[in-house]
C-alpha positions in Angstrom: 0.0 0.0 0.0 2.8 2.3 1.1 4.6 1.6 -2.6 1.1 2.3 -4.2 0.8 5.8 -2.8 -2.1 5.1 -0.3 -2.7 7.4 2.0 -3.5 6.8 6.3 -1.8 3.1 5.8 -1.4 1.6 8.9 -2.5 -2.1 10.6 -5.4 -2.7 13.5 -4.6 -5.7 15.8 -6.9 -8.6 16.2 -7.1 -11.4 18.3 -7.6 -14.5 16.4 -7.8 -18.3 16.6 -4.2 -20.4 17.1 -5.0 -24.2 15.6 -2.7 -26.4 14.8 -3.2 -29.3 12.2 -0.6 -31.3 13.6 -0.3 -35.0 12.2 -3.3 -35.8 9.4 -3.2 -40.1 8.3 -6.1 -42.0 7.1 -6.2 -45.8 5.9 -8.9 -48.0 4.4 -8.0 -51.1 6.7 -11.0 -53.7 5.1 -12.0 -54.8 3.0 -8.5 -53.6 1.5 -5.7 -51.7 3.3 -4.9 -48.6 1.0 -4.0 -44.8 2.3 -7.5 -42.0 1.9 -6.5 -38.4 1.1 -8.0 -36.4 3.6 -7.3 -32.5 5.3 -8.4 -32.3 9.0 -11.2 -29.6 8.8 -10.9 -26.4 10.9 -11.1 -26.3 14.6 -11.3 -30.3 14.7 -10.1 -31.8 17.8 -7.5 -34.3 17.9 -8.1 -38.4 17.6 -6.0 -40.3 20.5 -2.5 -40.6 19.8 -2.8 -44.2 18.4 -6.2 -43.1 16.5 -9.5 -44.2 16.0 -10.1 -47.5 13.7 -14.2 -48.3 13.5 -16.4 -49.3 10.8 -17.7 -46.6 8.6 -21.5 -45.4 7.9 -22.1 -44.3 5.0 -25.0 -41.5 4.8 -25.9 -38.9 2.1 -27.0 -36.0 4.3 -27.8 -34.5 7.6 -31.2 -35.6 7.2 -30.6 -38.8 7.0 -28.1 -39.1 9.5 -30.8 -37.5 12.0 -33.3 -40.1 11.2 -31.3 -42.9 12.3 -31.5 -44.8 15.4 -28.7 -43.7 17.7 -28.2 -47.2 17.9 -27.4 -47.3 14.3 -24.8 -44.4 14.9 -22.7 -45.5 18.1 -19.3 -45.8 17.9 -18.9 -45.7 14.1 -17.2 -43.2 11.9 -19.7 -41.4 9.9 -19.0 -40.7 6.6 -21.2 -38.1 4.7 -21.8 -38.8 1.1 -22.6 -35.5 -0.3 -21.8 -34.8 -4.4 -21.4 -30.8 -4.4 -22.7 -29.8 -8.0 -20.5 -27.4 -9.7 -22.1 -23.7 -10.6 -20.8 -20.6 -11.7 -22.2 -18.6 -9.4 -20.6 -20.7 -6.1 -24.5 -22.0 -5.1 -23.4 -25.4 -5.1 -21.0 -24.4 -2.5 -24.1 -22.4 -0.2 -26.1 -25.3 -0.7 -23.3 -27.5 0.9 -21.3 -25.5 3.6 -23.7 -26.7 6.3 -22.8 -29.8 6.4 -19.0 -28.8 6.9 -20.4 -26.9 9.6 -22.7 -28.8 11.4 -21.8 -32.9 10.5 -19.4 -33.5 13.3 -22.0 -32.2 15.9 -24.7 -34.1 14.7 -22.8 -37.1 14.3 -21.4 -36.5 18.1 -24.5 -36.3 19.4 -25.6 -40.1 18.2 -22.8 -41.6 19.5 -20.3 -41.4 16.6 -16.8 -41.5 17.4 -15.3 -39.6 14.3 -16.8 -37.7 11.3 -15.4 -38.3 7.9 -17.1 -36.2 4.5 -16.6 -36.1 1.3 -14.6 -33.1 0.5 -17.4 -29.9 -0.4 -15.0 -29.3 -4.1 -15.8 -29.7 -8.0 -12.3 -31.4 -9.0 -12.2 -35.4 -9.3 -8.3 -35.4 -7.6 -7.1 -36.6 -4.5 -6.7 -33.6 -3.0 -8.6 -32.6 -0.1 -10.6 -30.0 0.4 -10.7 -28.4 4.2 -12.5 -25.4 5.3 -13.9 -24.1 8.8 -16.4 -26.7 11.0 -18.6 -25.6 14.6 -19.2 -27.5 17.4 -22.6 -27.2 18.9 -22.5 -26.4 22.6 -24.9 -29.6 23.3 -22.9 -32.1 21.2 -20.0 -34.6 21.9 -16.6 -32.8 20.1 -15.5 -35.7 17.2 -12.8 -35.6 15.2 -14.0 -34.6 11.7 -11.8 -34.8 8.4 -12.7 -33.8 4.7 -11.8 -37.0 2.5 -10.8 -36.0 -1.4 -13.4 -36.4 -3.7 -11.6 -39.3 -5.3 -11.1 -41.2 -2.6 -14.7 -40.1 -1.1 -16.2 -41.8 -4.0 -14.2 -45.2 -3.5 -14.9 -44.9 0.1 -18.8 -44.7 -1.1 -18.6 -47.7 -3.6 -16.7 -50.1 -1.2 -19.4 -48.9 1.7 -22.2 -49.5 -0.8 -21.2 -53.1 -1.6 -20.3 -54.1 2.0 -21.6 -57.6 3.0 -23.2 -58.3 6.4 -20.7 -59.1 8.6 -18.1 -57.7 6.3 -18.2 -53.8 7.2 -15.7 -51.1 5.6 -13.2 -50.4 8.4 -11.0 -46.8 8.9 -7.9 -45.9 10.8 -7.9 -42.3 11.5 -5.2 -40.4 13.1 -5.3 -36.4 14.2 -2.9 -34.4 15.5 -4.9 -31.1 15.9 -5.1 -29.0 18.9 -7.0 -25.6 19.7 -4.0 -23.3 21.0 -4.5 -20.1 22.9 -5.4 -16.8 20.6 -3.3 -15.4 18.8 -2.0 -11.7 17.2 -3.0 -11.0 13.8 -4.1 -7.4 12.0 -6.5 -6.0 9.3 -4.4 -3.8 7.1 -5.8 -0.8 6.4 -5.1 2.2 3.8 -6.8 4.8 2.0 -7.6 7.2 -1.0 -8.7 10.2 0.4 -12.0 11.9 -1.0 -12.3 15.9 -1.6 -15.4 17.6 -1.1 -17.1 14.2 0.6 -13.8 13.0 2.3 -15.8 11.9 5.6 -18.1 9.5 3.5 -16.4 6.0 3.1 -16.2 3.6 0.4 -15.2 0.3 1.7 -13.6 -2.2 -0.3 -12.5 -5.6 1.4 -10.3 -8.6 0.6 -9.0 -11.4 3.2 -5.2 -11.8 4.3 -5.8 -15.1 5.7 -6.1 -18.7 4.0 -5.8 -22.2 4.5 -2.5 -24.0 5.6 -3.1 -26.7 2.8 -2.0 -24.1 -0.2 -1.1 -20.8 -1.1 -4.7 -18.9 -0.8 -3.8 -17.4 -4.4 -7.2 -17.7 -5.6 -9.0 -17.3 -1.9 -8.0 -15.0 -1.4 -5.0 -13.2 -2.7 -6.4 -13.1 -6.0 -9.3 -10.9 -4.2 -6.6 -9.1 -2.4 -5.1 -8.2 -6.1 -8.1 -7.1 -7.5 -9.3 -4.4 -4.2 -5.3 -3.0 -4.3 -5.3 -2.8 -8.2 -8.9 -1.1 -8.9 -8.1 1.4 -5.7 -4.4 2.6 -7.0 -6.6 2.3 -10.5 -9.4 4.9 -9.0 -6.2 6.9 -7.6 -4.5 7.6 -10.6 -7.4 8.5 -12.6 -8.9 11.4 -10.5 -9.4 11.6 -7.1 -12.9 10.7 -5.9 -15.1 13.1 -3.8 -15.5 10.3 -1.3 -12.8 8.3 0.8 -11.9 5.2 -0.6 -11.0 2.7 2.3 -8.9 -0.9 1.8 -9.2 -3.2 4.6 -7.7 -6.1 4.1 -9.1 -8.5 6.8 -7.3 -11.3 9.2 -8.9 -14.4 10.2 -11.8 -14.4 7.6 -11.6 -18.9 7.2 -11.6 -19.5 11.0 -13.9 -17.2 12.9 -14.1 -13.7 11.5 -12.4 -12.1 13.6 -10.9 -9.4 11.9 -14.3 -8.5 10.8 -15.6 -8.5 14.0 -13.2 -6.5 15.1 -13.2 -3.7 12.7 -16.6 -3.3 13.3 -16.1 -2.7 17.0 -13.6 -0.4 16.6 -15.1 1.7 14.0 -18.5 1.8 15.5 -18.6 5.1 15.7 -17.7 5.9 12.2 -19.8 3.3 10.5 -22.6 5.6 9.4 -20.2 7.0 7.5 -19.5 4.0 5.4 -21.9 4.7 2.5 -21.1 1.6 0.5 -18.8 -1.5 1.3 -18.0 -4.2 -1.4 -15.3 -7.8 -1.0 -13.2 -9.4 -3.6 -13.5 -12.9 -2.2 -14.6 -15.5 -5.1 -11.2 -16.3 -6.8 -10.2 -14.8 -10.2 -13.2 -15.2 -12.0 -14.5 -12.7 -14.9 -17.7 -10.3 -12.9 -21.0 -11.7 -14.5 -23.4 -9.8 -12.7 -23.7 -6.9 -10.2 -26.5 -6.1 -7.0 -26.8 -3.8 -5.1 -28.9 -3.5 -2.0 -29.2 0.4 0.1 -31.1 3.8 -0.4 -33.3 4.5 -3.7 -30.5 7.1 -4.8 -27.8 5.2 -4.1 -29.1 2.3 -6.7 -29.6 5.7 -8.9 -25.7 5.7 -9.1 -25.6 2.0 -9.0 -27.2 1.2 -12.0 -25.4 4.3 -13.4 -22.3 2.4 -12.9 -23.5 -0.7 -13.8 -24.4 0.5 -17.5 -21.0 1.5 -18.1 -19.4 -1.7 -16.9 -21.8 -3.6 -19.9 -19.0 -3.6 -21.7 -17.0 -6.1 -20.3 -20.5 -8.4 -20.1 -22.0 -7.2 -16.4 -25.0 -7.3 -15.7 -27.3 -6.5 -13.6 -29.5 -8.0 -11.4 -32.6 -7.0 -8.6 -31.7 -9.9 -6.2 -31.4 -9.7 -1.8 -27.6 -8.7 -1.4 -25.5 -11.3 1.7 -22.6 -9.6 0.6 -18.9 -11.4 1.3 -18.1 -13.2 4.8 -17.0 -10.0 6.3 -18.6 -7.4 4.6 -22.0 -8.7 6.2 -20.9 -7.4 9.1 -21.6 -4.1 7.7 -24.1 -4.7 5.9 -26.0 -5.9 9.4 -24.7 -2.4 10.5 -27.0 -0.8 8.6 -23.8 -0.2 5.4 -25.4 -0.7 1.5 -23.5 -3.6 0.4 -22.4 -4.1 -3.6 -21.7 -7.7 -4.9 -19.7 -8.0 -8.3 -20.3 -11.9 -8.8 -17.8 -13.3 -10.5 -17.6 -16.5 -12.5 -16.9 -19.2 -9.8 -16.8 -21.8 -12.5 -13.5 -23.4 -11.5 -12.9 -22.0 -8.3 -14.0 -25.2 -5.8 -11.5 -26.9 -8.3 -8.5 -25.3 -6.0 -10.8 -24.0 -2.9 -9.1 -24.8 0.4 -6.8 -27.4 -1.0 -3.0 -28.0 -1.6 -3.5 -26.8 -5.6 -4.6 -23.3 -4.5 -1.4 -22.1 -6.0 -0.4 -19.1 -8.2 -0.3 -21.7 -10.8 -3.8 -22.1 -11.5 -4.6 -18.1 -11.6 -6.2 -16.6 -14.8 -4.8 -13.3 -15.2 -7.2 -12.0 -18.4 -10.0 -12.7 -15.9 -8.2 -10.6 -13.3 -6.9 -7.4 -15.7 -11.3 -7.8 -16.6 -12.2 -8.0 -12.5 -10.0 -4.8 -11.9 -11.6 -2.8 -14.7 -15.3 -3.7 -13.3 -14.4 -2.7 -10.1 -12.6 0.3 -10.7 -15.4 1.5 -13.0 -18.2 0.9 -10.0 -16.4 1.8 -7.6 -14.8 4.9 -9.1 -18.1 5.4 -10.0 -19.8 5.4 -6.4 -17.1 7.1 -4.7 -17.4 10.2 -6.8 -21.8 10.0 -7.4 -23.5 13.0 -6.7 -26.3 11.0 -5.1 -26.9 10.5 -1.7 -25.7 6.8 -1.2 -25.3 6.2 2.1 -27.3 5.5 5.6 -26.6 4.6 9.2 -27.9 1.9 11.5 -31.4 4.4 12.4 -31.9 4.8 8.1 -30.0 8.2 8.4 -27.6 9.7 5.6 -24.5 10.8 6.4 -24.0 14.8 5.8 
């Protein structure tokens, strides 16, 4: 940021979440002994040091894991089944990430003694796919483990032709451990505004990523495209209102540095007029929402219209905005999505292959145009745009 010429650039500390993956082996051990790919998922606890070897259930879904007799459940390793369709616009993925989230608890709580699923990716490797999980206050903590989707689907076939008496058998070991928080910071810098300076512009991107790879495409790629539009927006003309980076810590294991920033800019936020992420890989933008005041979607669709060049288009749907910019969006911030084309992005999500390797840098140089367009766009409107958490403007 400093090199780029932002202005106010400075970093905000956060306390985040210290977990260790420590030691990660899993083996078939009947009806054939052969190694399975899989990536402890986030937050799991540990197995005991020699492991946990038990026959494996096999079930598609959370639903049908909660109609089972608990009797059916006790001390197996469940194994969820779950085929997460590929989309481009990353709904396969929100139709999935609950069961990441919830498996292990539900499984703890019949009696289960690990949790194994197949890996919530599009590829067909043996790379596994890991990614953030939540242990219900009323539930039994499991070990839980994505298996690749290669191995997932052997796992499924050998489980689905299982005799009586002649059950599929894993040997899981877990080295993970929950250490005491840690320091991390959101970075923060700025392109200050002229005659609107003390409205903000938010744009967001997430430092953090999963041990297993690089996090080019989540999230560095996103990181790329908010640094590169901004110094974009700078050396064009300097926009009325303040233009604010904030590139976030701990978005993948509890959202802290969101959390935070919203705590310790409470008193600023009706100020933020607009806040927009980059967080969906280096996909080419496909469509554009936005969701605030009447005049602010004025200059919205303004925006929008000029960006039809490069194919955008928009679209009157509800707004969830990114992981952390829903934290201001709940605080009463408009919140713009640019959705990008996800197509190939759960081919790398989370996993060992998220690389620099794999990044498509046309569809980059098209995201940074998009976003330097609407945003530019926005941060120098002469619409009202903004409101605070009573439906008040800023002056």
């Amino acid at each position: 940021m400093h090199d780029l010429g932002f202005a106010n650039v400075h970093t905000e500390s956060v306390q985040v979440r210290h977990w260790d993956r420590g030691v990660t082996a899993c083996e078939l051990v009947t009806p054939v002994h052969r190694p399975l790919a899989v990536g402890a998922l986030g937050s799991s606890v540990g197995t005991p040091a020699e492991g946990i070897d038990a026959e494996v259930l096999d079930v598609p879904s959370l639903e049908a894991l909660a109609a089972l007799p608990d009797a059916a459940v006790q001390g197996k390793i469940v194994y969820v089944h779950h085929v997460m369709r590929r989309t481009d616009t990353g709904a396969g993925y929100d139709d999935s990430v609950d069961i990441r989230r919830d498996a292990a608890s539900a499984a703890g709580r019949k009696g289960a003694v690990a949790l194994l699923l197949r890996s919530l990716g599009t590829d067909a490797t043996r790379a596994p796919h890991t990614g953030s999980m939540v242990y219900a206050t009323d539930a039994p903590r499991i070990p839980a483990a994505a298996v690749s989707t290669a191995d997932g689907d052997s796992l499924h076939r050998l489980v689905t032709a299982a005799t009586s008496g002649h059950p599929v058998r894993v040997h899981l070991v877990l080295g993970c451990r929950t250490l005491p928080d840690a320091s991390g910071v959101n970075v923060i810098g700025e392109i200050p505004g002229t005659d609107r300076a003390d409205q903000i512009v938010l744009l967001g991107a997430h430092l953090d990523s999963w041990d297993l790879g690089t996090g080019a495409l989540d999230d560095g790629a996103g990181v790329a495209i908010v640094l590169a539009s901004a110094h974009r927006i700078m050396q064009s003309r300097p926009p009325r209102r303040t233009v604010r980076v904030v590139l976030f810590a701990n978005e993948e294991n509890g959202e802290a540095g969101a959390r935070t920033y919203v705590h310790q800019h409470h008193d600023e936020l009706s100020h933020h007029v607009v806040a927009i992420e980059a967080d969906s890989g280096d996909g080419r933008v496909q469509v554009a929402r936005y969701e605030g005041t009447p005049t602010g979607a004025v200059a919205f669709e303004r925006a929008v219209a000029l960006a039809q060049r490069y194919g955008v288009r928009l679209r009157h749907e509800p707004v969830r905005g990114g992981i952390d910019t829903a934290h201001l969006g709940r605080a009463g911030v408009p919140l713009v999505v640019l959705r990008q084309d996800m197509s190939r992005y759960f081919d790398y999500h989370h996993t060992v292959n998220d690389t620099p390797a794999v990044l498509d840098d046309e569809a980059i140089d098209q995201a940074v145009a998009v976003w330097a367009l609407v945003v530019g766009e926005l941060a120098s409107a002469g619409e009202n745009l903004g409101r605070t958490t009573e439906g008040q403007a800023p002056r």
